[in-house]
C-alpha positions as CSV (number, residue, x, y, z in Angstrom):
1,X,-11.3,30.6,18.5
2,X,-11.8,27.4,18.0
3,X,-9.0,24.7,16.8
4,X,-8.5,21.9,14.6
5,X,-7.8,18.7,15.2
6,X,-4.6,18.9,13.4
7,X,-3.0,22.1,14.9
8,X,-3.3,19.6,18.0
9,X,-0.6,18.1,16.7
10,X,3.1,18.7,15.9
11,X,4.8,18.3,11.9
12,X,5.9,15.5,13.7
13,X,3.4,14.0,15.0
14,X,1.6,14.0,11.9
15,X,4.3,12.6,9.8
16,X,4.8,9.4,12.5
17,X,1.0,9.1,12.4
18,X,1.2,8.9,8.7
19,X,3.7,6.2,8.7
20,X,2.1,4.0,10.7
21,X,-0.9,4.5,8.5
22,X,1.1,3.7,5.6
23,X,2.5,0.7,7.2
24,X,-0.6,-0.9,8.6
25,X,-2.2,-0.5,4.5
26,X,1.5,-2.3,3.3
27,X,0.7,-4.7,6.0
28,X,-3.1,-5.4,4.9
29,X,-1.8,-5.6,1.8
30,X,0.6,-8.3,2.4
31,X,-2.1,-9.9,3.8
32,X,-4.2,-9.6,1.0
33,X,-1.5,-10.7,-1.4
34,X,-1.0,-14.0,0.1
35,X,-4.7,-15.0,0.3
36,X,-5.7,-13.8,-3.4
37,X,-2.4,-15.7,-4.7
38,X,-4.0,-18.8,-5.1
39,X,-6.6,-17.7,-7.2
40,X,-4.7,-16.1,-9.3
41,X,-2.8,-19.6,-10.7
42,X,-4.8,-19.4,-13.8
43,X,-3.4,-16.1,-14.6
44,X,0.0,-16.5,-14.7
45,X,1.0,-13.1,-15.7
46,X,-1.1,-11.9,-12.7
47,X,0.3,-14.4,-10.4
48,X,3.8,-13.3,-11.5
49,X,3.6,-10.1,-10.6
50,X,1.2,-10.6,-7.8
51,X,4.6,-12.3,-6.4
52,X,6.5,-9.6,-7.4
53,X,4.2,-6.8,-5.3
54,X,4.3,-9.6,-2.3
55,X,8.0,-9.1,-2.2
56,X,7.9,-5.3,-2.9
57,X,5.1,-5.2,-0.1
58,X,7.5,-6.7,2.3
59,X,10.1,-4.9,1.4
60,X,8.4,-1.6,1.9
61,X,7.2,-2.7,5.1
62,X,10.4,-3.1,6.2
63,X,11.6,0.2,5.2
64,X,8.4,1.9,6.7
65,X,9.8,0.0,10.0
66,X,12.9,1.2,9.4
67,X,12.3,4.4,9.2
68,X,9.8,4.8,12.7
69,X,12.9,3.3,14.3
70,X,15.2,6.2,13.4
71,X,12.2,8.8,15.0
72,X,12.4,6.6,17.6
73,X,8.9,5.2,17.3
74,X,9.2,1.7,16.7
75,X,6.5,-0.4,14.5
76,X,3.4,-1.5,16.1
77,X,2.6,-4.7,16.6
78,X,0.7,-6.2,13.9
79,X,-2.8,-6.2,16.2
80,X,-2.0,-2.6,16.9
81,X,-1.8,-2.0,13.1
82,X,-5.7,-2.4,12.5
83,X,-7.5,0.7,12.0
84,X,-10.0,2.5,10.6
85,X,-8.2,3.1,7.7
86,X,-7.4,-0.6,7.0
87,X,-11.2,-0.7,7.2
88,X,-11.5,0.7,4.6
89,X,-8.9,-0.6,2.4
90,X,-9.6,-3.8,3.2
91,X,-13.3,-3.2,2.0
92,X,-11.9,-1.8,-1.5
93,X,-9.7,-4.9,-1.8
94,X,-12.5,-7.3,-0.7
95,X,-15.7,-5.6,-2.3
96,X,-18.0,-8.0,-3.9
97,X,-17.5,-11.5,-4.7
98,X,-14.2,-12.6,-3.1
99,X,-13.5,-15.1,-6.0
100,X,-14.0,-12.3,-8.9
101,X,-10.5,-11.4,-10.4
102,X,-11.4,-8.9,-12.4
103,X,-13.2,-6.7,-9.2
104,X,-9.7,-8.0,-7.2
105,X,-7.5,-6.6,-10.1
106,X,-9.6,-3.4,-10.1
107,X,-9.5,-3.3,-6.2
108,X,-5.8,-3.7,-6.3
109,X,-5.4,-0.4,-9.0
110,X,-7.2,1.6,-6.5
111,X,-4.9,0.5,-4.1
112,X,-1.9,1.2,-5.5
113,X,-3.2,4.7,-6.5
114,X,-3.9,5.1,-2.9
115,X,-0.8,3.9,-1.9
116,X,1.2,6.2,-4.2
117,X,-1.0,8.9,-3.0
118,X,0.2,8.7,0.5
119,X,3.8,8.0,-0.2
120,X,3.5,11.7,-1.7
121,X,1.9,12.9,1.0
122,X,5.1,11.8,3.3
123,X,7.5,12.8,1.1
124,X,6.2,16.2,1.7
125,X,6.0,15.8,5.3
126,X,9.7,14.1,5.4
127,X,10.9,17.4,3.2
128,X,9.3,19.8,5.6
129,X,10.7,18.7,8.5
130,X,14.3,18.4,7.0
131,X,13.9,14.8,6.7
132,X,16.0,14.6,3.5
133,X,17.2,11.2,3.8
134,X,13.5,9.9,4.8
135,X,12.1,11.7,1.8
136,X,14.8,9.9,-0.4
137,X,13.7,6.7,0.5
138,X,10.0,7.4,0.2
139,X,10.8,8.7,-3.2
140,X,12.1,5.1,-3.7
141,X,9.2,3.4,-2.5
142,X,6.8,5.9,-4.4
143,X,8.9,4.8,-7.9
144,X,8.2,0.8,-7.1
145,X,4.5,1.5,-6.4
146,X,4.4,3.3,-9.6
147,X,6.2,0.7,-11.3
148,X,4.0,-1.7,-10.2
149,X,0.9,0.3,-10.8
150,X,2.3,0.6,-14.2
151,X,2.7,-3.4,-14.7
152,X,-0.6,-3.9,-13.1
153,X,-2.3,-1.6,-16.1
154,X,-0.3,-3.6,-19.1
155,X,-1.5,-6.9,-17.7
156,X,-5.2,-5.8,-17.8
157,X,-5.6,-7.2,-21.5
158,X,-4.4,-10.3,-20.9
159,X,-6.3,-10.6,-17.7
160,X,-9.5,-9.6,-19.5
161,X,-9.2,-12.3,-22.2
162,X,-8.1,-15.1,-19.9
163,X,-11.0,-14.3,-17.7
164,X,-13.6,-14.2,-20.5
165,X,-12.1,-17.4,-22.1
166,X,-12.0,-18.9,-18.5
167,X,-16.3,-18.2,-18.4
């Protein structure tokens, strides 16, 4: 019979994989952050807490880091971090005009959603394996994400009206 890809692969395995995935998105997203930042001046609500994500970025970054290291898998370095993933995250984040706030603040909700997405999905994977204090700090991370995701969605009226007086 045949198997999956997956059963190829240990619990472990997966959840490492997973982290790395997770970390080279946080990384893109740094990234990301720092280029749109400039355009975002006019906002200022946006460019506040476009600040405050670029710091929570980092900080999660870290922690991802952090937590390879304990499994004894320490980060990638950053040109190892590209994959096919990022591809595709980087194409939500970047779709359309580059200059268009409104597409970049839409971009960046889908984003987050994935984002919160697969710090669930670790938080599984970390409970499974009897990861208890890896799952705690996910759980952490997971909170800010939706935090931010939160702050993101309150801006959006002010966004909208600064954009459409800015036209």
């Amino acid at each position: 019979m045949g198997r999956t890809k997956t059963t190829d692969k240990s619990a472990l395995d997966i959840y490492l994989g997973a982290l790395r995935d997770h970390l080279s998105i946080e990384s893109k997203a740094i990234e990301t952050a720092l280029s749109e930042l400039p355009v975002c001046e006019r906002y200022p609500g946006l460019s506040q807490r476009m600040e405050q994500d670029l710091a929570m970025g980092r900080s999660h970054a870290r922690e991802i880091t952090i937590l390879l290291s304990r499994h004894g898998h320490p980060a990638p370095v950053p040109h190892e971090t590209v994959s096919s993933i990022l591809s595709t995250v980087s194409g939500l984040l970047h779709g359309g005009e580059a200059r268009d706030v409104l597409k970049n603040v839409l971009a960046t909700s889908g984003y987050r959603a994935h984002q919160i997405t697969s710090l669930q999905m670790l938080i599984v994977l970390a409970r499974q394996l009897g990861f208890a204090q890896d799952a705690s700090a996910l759980e952490c991370l997971k909170d800010e994400e939706t935090a931010a995701a939160e702050a993101l969605a309150g801006l959006m009226p002010d966004i909208v009206s600064q954009y459409l007086a800015a036209a």
